[in-house]
TORLO-913191 format. One record per atom (N, C-alpha, C, O): x, y, z. Coordinates in pm, whole numbers. Example, Ala and Ser with C-alpha at 12.3 -4.5 7.8 and 13.67 -1.06 7.14 Angstrom:
<recs>
u/v/w
1319/-569/780
1230/-450/780
1320/-330/780
1424/-332/846
1285/-225/708
1367/-106/714
1290/3/787
1341/114/804
</recs>
This chain:
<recs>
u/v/w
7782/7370/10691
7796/7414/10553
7876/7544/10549
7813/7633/10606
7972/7578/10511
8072/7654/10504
8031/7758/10353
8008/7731/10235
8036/7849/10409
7989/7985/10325
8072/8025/10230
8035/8109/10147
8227/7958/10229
8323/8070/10189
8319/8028/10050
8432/7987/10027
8258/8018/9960
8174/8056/9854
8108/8171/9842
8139/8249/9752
8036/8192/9907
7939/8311/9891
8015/8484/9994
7959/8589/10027
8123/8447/10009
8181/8555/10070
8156/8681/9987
8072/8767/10012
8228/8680/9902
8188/8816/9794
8072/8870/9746
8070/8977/9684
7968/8797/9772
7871/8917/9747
7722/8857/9868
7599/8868/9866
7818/8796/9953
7706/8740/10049
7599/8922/10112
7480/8950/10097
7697/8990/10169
7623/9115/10192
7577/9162/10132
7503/9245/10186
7572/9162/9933
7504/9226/9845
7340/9156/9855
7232/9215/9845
7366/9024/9875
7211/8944/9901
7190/8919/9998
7100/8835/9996
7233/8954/10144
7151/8882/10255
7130/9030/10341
7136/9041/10464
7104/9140/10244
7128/9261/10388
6977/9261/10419
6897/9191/10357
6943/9343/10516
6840/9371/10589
6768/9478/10566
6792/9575/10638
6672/9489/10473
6615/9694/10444
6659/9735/10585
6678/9667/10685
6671/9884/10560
6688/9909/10734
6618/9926/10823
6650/9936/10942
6434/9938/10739
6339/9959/10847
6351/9771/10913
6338/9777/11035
6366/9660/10878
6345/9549/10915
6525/9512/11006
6552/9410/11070
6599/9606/10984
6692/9542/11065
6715/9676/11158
6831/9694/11195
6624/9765/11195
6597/9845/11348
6477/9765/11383
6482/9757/11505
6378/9705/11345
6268/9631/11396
6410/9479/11475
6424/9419/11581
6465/9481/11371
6540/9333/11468
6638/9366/11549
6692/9270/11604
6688/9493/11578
6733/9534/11699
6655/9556/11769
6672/9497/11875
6538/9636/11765
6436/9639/11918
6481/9485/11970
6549/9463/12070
6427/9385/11878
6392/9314/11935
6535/9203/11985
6515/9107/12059
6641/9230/11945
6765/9160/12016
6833/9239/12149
6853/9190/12260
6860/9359/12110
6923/9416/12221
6852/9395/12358
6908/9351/12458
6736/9426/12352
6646/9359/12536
6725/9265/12546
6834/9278/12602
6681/9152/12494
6740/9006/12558
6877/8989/12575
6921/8913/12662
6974/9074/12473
7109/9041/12489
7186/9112/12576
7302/9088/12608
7087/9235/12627
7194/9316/12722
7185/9297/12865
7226/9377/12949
7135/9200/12884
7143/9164/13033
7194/8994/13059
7195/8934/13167
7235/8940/12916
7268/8823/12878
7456/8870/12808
7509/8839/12702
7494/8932/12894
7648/8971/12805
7739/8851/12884
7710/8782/12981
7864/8857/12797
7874/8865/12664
7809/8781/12569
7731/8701/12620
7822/8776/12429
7715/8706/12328
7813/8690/12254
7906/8767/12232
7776/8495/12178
7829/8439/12085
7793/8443/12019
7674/8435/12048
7804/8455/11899
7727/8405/11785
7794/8289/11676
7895/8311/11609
7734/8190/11672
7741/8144/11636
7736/8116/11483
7617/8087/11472
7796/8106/11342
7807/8145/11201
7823/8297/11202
7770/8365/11113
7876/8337/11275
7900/8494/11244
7912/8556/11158
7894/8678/11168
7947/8494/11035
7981/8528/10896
8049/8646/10862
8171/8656/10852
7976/8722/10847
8028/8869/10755
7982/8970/10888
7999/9087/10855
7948/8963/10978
7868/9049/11114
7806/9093/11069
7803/9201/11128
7711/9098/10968
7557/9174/10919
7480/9182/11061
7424/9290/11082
7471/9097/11147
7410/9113/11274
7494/9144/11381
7453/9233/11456
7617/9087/11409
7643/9125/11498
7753/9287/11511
7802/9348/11606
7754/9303/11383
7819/9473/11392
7706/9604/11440
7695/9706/11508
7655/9538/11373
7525/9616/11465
7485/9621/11592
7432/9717/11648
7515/9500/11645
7448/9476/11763
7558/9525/11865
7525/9584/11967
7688/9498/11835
7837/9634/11897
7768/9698/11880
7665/9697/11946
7789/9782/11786
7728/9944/11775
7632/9976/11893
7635/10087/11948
7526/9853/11940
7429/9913/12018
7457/9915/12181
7390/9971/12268
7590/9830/12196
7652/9830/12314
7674/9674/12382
7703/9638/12496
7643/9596/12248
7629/9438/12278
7795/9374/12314
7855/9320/12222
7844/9383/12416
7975/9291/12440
7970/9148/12296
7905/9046/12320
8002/9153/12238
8008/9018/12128
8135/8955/12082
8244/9011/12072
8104/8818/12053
8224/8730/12011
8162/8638/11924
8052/8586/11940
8252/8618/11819
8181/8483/11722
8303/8421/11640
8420/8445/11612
8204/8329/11618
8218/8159/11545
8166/8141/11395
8056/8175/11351
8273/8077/11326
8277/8070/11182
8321/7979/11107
8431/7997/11054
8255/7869/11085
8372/7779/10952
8419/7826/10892
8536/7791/10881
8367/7961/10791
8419/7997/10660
8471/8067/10693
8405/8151/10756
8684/8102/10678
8719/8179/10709
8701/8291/10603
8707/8403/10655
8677/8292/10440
8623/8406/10411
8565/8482/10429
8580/8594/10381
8482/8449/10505
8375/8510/10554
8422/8549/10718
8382/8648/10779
8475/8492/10748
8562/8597/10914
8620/8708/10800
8557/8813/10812
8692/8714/10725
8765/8801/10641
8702/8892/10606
8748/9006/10603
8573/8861/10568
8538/8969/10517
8432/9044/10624
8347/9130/10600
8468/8978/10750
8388/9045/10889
8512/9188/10873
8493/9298/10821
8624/9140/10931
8762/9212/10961
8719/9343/10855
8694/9457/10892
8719/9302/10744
8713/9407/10604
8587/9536/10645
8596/9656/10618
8483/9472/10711
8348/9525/10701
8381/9603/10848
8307/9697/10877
8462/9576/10916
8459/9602/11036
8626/9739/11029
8665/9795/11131
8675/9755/10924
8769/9870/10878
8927/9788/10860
9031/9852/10842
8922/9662/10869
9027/9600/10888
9111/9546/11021
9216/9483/11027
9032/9590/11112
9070/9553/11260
8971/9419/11325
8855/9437/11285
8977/9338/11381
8862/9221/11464
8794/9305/11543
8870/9341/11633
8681/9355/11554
8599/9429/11634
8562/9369/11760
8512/9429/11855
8595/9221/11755
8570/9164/11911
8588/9006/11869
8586/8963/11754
8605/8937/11982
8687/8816/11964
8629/8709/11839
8511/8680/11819
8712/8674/11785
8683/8606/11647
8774/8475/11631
8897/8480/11630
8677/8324/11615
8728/8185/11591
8661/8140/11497
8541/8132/11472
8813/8090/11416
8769/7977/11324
8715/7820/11396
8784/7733/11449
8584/7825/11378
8567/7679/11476
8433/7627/11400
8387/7661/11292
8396/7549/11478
8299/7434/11463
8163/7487/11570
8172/7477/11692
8065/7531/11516
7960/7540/11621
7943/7376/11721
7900/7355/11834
8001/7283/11613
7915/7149/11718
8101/7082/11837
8121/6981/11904
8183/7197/11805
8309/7184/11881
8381/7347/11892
8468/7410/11832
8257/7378/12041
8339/7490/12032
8452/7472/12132
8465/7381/12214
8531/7576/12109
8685/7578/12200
8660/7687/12291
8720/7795/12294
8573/7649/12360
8554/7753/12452
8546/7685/12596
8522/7565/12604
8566/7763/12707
8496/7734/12845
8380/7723/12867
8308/7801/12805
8306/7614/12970
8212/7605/12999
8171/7737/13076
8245/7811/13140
8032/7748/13054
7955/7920/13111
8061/8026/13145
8109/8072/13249
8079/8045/12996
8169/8178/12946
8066/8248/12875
8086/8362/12916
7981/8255/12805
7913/8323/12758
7774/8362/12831
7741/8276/12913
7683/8472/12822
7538/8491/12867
7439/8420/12782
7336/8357/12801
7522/8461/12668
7390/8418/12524
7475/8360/12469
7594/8359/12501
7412/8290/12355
7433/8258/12215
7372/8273/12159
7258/8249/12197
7396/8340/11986
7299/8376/11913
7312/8305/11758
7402/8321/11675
7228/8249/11752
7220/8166/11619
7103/8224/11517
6980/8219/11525
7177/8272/11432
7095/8393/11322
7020/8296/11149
7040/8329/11033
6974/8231/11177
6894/8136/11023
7017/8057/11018
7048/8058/10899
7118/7978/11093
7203/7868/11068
7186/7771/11110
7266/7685/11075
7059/7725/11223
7085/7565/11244
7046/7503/11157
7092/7391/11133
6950/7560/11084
6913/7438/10968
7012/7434/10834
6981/7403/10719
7144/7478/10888
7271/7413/10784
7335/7347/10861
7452/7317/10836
7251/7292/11013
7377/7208/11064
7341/7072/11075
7245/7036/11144
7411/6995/11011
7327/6820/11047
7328/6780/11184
7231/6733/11243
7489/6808/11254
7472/6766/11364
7416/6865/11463
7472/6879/11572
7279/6953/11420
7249/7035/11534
7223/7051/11707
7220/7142/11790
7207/6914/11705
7199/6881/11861
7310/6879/11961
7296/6900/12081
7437/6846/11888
7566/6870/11894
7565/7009/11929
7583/7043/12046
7543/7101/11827
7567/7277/11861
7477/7332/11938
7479/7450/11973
7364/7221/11978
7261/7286/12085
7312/7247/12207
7294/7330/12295
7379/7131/12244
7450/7095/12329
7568/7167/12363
7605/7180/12480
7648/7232/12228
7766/7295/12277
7743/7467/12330
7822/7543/12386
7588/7491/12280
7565/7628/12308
7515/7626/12446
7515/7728/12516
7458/7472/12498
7435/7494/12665
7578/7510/12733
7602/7599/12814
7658/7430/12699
7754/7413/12742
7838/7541/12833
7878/7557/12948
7838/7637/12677
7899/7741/12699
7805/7864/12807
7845/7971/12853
7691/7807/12819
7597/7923/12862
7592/7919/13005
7565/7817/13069
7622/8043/13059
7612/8051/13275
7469/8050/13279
7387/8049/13187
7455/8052/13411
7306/8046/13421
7251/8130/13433
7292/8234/13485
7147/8112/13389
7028/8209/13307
7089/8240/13169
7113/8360/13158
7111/8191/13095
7163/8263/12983
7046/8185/12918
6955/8121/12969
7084/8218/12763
6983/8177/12650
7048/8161/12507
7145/8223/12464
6960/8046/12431
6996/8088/12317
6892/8104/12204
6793/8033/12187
6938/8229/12118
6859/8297/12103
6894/8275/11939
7001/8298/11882
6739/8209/11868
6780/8157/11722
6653/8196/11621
6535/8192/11656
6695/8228/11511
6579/8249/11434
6586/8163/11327
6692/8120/11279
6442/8128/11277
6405/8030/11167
6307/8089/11065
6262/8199/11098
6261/8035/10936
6243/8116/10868
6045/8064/10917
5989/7959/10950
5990/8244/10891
5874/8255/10963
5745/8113/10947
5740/8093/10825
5689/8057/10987
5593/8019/10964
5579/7878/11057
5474/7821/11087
5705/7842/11090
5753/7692/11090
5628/7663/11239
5541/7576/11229
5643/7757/11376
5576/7673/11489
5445/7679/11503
5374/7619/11584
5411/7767/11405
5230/7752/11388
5165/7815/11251
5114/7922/11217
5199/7670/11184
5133/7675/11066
5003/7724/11063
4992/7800/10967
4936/7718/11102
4799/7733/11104
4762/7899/11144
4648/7932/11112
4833/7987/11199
4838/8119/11234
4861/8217/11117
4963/8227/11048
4743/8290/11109
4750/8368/10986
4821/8456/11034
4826/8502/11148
4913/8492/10883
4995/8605/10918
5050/8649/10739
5102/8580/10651
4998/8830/10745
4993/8901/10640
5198/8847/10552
5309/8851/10606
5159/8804/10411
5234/8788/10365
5240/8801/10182
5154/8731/10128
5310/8864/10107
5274/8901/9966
5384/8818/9914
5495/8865/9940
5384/8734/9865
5409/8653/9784
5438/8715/9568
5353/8754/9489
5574/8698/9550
5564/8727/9460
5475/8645/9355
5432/8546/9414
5439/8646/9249
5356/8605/9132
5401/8517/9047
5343/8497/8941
5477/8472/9070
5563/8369/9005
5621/8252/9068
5660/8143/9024
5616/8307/9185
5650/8245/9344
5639/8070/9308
5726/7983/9311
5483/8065/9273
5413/7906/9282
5454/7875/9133
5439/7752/9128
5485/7903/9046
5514/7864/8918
5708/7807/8932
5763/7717/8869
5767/7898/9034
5922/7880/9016
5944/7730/9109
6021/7638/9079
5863/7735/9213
5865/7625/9280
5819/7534/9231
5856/7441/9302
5747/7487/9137
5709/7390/9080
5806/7314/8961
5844/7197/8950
5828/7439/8875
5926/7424/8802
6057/7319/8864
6088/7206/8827
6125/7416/8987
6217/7372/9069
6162/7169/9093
6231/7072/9061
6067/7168/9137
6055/7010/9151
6058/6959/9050
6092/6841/9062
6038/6991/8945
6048/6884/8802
6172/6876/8793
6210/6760/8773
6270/6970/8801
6408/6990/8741
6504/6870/8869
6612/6818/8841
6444/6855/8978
6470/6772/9074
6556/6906/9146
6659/6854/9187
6558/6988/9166
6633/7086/9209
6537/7136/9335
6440/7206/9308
6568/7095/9490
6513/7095/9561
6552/7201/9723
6645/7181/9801
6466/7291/9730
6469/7296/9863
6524/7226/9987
6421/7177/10033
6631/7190/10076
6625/7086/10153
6713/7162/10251
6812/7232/10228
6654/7133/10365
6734/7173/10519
6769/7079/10576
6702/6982/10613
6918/7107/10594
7013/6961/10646
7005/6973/10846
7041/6868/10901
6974/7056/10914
6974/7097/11042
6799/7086/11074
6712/7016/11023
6795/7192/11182
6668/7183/11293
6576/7373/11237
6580/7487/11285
6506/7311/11118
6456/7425/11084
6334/7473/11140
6259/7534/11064
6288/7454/11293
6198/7412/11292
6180/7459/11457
6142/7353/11507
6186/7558/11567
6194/7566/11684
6169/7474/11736
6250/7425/11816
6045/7413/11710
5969/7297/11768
6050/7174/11821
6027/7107/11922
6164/7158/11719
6249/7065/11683
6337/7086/11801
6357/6981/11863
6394/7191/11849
6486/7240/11938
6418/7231/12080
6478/7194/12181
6321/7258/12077
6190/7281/12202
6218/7143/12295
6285/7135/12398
6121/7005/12204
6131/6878/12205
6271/6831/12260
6280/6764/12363
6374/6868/12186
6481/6782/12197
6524/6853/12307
6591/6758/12348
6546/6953/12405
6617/7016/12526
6495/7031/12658
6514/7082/12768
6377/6973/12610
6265/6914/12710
6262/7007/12808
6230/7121/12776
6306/6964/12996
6267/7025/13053
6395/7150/13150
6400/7211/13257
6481/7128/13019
6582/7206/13053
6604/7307/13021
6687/7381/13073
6515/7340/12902
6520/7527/12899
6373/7552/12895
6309/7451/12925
6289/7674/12861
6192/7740/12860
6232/7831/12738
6307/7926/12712
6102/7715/12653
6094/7796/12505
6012/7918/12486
5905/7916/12546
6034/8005/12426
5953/8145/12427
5990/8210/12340
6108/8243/12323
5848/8256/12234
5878/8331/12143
5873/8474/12098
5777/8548/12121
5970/8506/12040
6000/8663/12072
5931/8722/11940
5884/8647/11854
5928/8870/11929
5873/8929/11798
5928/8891/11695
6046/8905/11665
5805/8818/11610
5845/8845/11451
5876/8925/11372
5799/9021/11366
6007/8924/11271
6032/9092/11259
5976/9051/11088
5993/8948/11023
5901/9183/11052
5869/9145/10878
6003/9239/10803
6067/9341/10830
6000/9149/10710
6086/9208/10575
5998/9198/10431
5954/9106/10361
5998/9332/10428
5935/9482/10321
6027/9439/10178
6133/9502/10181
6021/9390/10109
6109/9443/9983
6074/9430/9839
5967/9369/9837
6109/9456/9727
6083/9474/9617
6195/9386/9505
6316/9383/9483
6106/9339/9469
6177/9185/9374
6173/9168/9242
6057/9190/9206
6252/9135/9136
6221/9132/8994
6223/8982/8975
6291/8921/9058
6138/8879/8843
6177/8800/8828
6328/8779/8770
6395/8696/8831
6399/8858/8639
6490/8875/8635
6587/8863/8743
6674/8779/8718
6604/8939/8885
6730/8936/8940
6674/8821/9008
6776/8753/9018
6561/8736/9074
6558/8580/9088
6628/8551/9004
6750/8566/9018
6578/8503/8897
6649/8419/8798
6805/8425/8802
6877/8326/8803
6856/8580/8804
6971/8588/8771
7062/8462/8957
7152/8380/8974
6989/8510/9014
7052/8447/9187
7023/8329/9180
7068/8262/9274
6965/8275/9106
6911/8100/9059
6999/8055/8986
7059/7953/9018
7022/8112/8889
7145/8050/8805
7270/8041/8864
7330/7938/8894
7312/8183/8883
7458/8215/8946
7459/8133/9054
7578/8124/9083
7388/8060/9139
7369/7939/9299
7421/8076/9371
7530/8103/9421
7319/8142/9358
7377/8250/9511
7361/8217/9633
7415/8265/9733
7253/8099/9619
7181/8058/9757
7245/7932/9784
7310/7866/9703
7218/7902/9909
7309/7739/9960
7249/7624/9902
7307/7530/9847
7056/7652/9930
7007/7536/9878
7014/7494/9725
6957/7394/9681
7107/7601/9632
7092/7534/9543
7257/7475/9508
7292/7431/9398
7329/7485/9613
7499/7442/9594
7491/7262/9548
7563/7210/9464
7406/7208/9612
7428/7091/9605
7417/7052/9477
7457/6937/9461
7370/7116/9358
7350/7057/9225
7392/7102/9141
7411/7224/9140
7428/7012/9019
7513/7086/8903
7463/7164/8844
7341/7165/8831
7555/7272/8781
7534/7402/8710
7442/7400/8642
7352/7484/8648
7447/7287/8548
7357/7267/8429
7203/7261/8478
7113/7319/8417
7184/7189/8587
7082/7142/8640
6979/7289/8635
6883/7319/8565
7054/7360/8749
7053/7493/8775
6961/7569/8677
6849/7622/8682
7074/7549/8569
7019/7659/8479
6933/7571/8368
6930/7632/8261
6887/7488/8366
6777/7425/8275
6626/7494/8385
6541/7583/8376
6655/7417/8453
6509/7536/8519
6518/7685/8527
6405/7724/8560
6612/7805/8509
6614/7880/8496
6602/7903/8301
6582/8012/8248
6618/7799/8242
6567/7813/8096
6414/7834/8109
6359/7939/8075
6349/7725/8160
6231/7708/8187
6144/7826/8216
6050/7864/8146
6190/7885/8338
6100/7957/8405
6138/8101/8248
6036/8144/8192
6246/8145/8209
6265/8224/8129
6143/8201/8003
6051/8282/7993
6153/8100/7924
6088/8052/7833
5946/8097/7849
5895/8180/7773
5880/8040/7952
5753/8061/8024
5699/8197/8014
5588/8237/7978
5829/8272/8062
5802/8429/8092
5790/8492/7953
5705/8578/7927
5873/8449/7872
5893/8524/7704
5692/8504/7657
5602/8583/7627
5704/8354/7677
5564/8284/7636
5417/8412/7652
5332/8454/7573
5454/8439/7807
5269/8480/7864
5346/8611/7861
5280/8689/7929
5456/8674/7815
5467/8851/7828
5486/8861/7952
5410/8946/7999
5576/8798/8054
5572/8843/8182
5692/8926/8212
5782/8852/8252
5723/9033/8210
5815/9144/8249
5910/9013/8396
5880/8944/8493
6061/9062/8293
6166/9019/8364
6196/9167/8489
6245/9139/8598
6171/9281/8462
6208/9372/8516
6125/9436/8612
6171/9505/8703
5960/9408/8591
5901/9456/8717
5900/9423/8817
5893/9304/8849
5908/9536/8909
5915/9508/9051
5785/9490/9139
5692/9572/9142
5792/9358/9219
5676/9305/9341
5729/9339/9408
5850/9357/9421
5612/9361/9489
5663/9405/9644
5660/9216/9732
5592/9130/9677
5690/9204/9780
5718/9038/9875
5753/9115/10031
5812/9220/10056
5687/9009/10123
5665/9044/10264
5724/8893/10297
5680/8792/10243
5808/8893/10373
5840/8738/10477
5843/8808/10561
5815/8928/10573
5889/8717/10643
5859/8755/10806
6034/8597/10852
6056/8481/10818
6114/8714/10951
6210/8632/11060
6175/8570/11184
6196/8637/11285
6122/8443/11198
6093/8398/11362
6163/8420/11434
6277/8390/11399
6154/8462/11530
6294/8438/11657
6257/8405/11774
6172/8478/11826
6306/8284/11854
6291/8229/11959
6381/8230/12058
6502/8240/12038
6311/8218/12200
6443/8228/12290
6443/8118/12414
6368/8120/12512
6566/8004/12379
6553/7914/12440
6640/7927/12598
6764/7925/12598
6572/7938/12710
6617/8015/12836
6649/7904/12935
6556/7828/12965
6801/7882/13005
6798/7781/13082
6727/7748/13185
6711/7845/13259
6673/7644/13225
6577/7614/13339
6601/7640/13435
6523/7615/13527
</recs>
């Protein structure tokens, strides 16, 4: 799924508070600095991996959307900060065990053919390397309590969303488990710190990122669609007096796993 849609204000919505993106450097730099150099795979805009230079990470990445390489270059002062391809995670153009790592940041579950890019990320990996992927928190043990604040509207927008047929759906491997299973007894799955993300939410600027399709899962459907459930949930809100403008606090949490060659 190719981003270069959301190039222009992808960094206005996907940044990291900064206490939750120094919690996700503790926890990348260990593994990646003795795993150099590092791919990354959807590199996008380097929200992760400019950082992870900065911390002394040798890095190189991979991108369908060349807007979004573009607007790496832009973010990065106008120069390529380290090697940069327009490619295909499930066809990379690379040498076999050229890389230590690969790092796949919340993108396999936009990839259909993920087994393909799990295949092409062994490919590329020398031995001992890893690849190192995060999914969104909850997926390998449902059943494990873990502190989370939920905005208040949360279960009302999702519901809404199913009537309107306007659906949630992950086209890839959202799911470690999924990755675990399918590469059997050839890597050693292991999971690394969960990092939480702290932030403060209005129904208003939802709504407003619901309508506008800021998000991928809602690209697949027409405008109109879109914004009839964003009538909805509005309507609702006028109805019971629910402030478009106050701010919740909401807690998720980033899984990250590290799949290590055998």
């Amino acid at each position: 799924m190719s981003f270069d849609r959301a190039a222009e204000y992808y960094d206005a919505t996907r940044a990291l508070p900064d206490e939750a993106m120094a919690d996700l450097l503790c926890v990348l730099v260990p593994e990646l600095a003795a795993r150099q150099p590092c791919l990354e795979i959807g590199v996008g805009t380097g929200r992760i991996a400019l950082p992870l230079r900065e911390r002394g990470i040798d890095m190189a990445g991979i991108d369908i959307a060349q807007a979004m390489l573009r607007r790496l270059v832009g973010n990065a002062g106008g120069v390529s900060p380290f090697p940069l391809a327009l490619a295909d995670a499930t066809r990379l153009p690379l040498a076999d065990a050229s890389f230590g790592s690969v790092l796949a940041v919340h993108v396999l579950h936009l990839i259909p053919g993920w087994r393909d890019a799990i295949e092409e990320a062994f490919r590329v990996l020398r031995p001992g390397g890893a690849l190192i992927a995060s999914f969104p928190g909850g997926n390998a043990d449902p059943d494990r309590p873990r502190p989370r604040a939920a905005a208040p509207w949360a279960a009302l927008l999702w519901d809404a969303a199913r009537r309107h047929g306007v659906l949630r759906t992950r086209h890839g491997a959202g799911d470690p488990r999924q990755i675990a299973d399918y590469l059997g007894d050839r890597a050693v799955a292991r999971r690394l710190p969960e990092v939480r993300v702290n932030e403060l939410r209005t129904l208003g600027a939802t709504l407003l990122h619901l309508e506008g399709q800021v998000y991928s899962w809602t690209w697949p459907y027409p405008r109109e669609q879109v914004l009839g459930l964003g009538t909805e949930i509005r309507s609702w809100a006028a109805q019971e007096g629910v402030s478009l403008e106050q701010q919740h606090p909401v807690e998720s949490t980033l899984e990250w796993w590290a799949f290590e060659l055998a």
